[in-house]
C-alpha positions in Angstrom: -3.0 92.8 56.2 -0.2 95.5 56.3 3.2 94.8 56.9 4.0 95.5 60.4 6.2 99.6 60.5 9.8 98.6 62.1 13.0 98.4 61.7 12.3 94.3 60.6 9.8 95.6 58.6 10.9 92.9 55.5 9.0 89.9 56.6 6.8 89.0 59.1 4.8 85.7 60.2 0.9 85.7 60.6 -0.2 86.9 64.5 -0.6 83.8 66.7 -4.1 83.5 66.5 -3.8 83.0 62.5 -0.7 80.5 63.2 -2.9 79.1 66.1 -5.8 78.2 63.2 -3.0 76.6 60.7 -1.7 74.7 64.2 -4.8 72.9 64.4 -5.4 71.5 61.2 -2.1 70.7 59.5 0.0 70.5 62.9 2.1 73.5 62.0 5.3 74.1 64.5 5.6 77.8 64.1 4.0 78.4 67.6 7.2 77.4 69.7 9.0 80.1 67.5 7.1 82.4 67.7 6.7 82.2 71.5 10.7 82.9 72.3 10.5 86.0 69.4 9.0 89.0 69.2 8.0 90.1 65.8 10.5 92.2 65.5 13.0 89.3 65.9 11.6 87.5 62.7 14.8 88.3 60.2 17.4 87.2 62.6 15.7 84.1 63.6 15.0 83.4 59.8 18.6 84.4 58.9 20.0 81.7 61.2 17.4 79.2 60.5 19.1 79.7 56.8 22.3 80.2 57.8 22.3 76.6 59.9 22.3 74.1 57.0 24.0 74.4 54.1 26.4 72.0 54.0 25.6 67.9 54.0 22.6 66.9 51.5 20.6 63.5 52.4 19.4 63.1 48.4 23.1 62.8 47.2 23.4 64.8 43.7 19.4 65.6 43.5 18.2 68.7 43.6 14.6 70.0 43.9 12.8 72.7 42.6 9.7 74.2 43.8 7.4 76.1 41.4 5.4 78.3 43.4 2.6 80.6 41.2 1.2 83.7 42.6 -1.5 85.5 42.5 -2.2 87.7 45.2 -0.7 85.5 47.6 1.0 88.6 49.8 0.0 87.3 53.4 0.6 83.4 52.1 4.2 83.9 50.6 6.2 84.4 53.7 5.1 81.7 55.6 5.2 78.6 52.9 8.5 79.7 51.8 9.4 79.4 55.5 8.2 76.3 56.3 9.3 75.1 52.7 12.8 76.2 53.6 12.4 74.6 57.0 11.7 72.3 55.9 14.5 71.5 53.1 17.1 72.1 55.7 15.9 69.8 58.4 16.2 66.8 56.3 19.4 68.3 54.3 17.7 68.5 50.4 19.1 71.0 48.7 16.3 73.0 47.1 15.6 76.2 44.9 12.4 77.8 44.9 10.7 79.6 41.9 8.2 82.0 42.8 6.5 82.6 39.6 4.1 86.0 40.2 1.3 86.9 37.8 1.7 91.1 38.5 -0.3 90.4 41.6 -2.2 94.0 42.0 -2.1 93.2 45.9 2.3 93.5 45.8 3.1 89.7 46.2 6.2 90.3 44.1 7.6 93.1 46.8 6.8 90.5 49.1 9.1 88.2 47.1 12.0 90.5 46.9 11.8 91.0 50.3 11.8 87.2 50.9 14.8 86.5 48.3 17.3 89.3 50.5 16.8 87.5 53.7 16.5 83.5 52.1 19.7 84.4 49.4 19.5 84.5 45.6 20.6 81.1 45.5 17.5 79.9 47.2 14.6 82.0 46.1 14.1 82.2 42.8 11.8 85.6 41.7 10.2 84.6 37.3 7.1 87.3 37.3 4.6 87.7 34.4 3.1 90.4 33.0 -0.5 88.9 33.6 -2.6 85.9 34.3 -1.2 83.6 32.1 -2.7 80.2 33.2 -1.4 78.1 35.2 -0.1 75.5 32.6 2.5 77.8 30.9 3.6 79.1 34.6 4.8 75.7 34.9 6.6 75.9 31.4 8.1 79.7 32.3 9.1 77.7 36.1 10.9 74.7 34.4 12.8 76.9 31.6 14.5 78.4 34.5 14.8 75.5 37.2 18.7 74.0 37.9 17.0 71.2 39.8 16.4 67.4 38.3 13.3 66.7 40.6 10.0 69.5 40.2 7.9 69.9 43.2 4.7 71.8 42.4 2.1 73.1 45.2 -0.4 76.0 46.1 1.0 78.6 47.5 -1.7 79.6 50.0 -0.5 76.7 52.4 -3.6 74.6 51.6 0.0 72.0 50.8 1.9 71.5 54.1 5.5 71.1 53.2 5.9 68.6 55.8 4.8 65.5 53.7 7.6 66.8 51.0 10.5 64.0 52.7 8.0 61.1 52.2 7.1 61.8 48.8 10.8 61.8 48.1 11.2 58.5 50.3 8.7 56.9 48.2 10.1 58.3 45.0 14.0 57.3 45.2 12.6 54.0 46.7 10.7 53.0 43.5 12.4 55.3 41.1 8.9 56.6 40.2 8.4 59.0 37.2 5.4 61.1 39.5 4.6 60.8 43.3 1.2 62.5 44.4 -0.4 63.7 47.3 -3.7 62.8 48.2 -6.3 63.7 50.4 -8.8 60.5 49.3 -6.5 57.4 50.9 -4.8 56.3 53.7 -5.0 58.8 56.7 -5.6 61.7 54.2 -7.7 64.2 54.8 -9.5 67.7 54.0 -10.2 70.6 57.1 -11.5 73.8 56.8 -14.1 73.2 54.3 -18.0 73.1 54.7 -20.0 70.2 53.7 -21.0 71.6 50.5 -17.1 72.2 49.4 -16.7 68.5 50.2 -19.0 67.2 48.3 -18.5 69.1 45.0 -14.6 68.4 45.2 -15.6 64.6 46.1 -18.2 64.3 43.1 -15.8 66.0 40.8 -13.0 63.5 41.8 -15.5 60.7 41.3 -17.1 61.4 38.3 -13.2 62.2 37.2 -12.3 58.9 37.9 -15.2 57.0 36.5 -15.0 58.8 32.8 -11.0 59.4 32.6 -9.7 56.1 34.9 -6.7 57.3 35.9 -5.4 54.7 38.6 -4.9 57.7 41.3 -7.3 58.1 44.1 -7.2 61.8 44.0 -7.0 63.3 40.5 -8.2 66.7 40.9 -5.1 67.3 43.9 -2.4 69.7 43.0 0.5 68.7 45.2 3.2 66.5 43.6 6.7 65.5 42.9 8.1 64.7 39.1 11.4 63.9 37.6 11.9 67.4 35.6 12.0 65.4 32.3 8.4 63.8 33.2 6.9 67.2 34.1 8.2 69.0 30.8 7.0 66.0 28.5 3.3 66.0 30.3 3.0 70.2 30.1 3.8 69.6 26.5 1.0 66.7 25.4 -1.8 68.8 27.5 -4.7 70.5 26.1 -6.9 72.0 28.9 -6.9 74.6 31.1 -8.0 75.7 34.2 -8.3 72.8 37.0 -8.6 70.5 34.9 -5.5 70.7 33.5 -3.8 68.9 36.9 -5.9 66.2 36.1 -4.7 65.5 32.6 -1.4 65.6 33.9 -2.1 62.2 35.5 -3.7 60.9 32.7 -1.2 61.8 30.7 1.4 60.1 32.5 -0.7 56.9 32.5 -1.1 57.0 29.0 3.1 57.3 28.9 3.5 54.5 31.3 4.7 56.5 33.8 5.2 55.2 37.0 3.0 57.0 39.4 2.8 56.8 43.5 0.3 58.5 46.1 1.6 59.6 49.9 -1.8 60.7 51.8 -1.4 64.3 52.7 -4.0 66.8 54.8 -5.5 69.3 52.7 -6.4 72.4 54.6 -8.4 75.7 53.2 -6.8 79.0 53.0 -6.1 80.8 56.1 -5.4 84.2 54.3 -7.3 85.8 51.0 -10.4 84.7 48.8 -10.4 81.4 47.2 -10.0 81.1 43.6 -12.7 78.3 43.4 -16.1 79.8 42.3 -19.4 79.3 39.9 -17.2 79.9 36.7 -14.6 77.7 38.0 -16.8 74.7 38.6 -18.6 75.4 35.2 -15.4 75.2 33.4 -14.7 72.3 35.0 -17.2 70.2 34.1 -16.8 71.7 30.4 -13.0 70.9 30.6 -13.9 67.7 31.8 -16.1 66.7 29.1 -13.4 67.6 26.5 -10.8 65.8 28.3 -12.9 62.6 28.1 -13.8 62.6 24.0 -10.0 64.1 23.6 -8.1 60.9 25.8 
């Protein structure tokens, strides 16, 4: 999708009917915005939804540090590092966020410039690659440069709402837990946008997962969660696999460290905008990684 030709022309927010889909399964609030602006009204109303909160900060001395990898995420980017920021400032956390691009053909990193005029260098953090690196050492090149003590780590093509962010760090300071994790298998967790078949191959490959590796999580294949920066940097270091399965050895990992581990259920929901990443070599690998995982741990 082209960026719209005016005199705004730096950002822009999906057309209603796209925010209309998002609405619906996650419960996203961009609607009542976007009613009261026209498009061409995006970068004022984003520079004074900035501009509003920068002074008190609920999580006393704590900061928190998104690491956000790209990859062809151009349509995506805008609007979870709006609602992350959003986010952030409605419940005072003072935040950074790394946007860690992978020379995305499709000009995600433009997009990121763009983004880090309008949200402030202090806010939006730009770390590209030179190539598909994995997505294990993005999380190393992400950590080398984040100033926060607290690492949240999520996809960047909204399938993570950024609402359930202030729970997991409810649960977190309330425990003083080493990793909090959402899940879509507990509580009033859920998946939407994904056919039957989808469901059942992620549900298998959580189960069979959990039966060989026992991890004491309910959803070990997830990718949205919240470590202590130290926790995060020691589990990168100790893994071995690649792929998808590397989020899952993260939590294995951490059990085998004792690390204190909580779950907040959270609503999955597919991609609105570009192809999913998930395909036959993906799943092959998986089950390849996952057989290695299980005679390595």
């Amino acid at each position: 999708m082209p960026l719209p030709q005016s005199h705004h022309d730096e950002l822009f927010l999906p057309h209603r009917t796209n925010s209309d889909f998002i609405s619906d399964a996650v419960s996203i609030d961009i609607q009542d915005d976007l009613a009261h602006h026209h498009s061409t009204d995006t970068v004022p109303l984003l520079h004074n939804t900035i501009n509003s909160h920068r002074s008190s900060n609920m999580t006393g001395p704590h900061k928190y540090s998104v690491l956000l990898p790209t990859y062809n995420e151009r349509e995506n980017l805008p609007v979870i590092i709006w609602l992350l920021t959003k986010t952030f400032q409605e419940n005072n956390i003072d935040y950074e966020i790394i946007v860690i691009d992978d020379n995305s053909p499709d000009g995600t990193l433009e997009i990121a410039k763009q983004l880090q005029k309008i949200y402030g260098e202090d806010r939006i953090l730009l770390r590209p690659r030179a190539g598909k690196l994995g997505l294990g050492t993005a999380y190393v090149h992400g950590i080398q440069h984040a100033t926060g003590d607290f690492i949240f780590i999520l996809d960047a093509d909204m399938s993570h709402h950024p609402k359930f962010m202030p729970e997991m760090i409810r649960l977190q300071q309330s425990k003083n837990l080493d990793v909090v994790t959402g899940t879509r298998y507990a509580g009033n967790g859920g998946v939407y946008g994904w056919d039957l078949k989808r469901k059942v191959i992620s549900r298998g490959a959580n189960f069979l997962a959990t039966v060989l590796l026992r991890p004491g999580v309910s959803d070990l294949t997830g990718s949205f969660r919240l470590y202590k920066k130290e926790v995060l940097a020691k589990l990168i270091s100790s893994c071995i696999s690649k792929g998808y399965v590397f989020q899952m050895e993260m939590m294995v990992r951490a059990r085998q460290f004792d690390f204190t581990i909580g779950e907040v259920p959270i609503t999955f929901v597919d991609r609105v905008f570009g192809d999913s990443k998930m395909g036959a070599m993906e799943i092959v690998s998986y089950a390849q990684g996952l057989l290695k995982l299980f005679v390595a741990v």
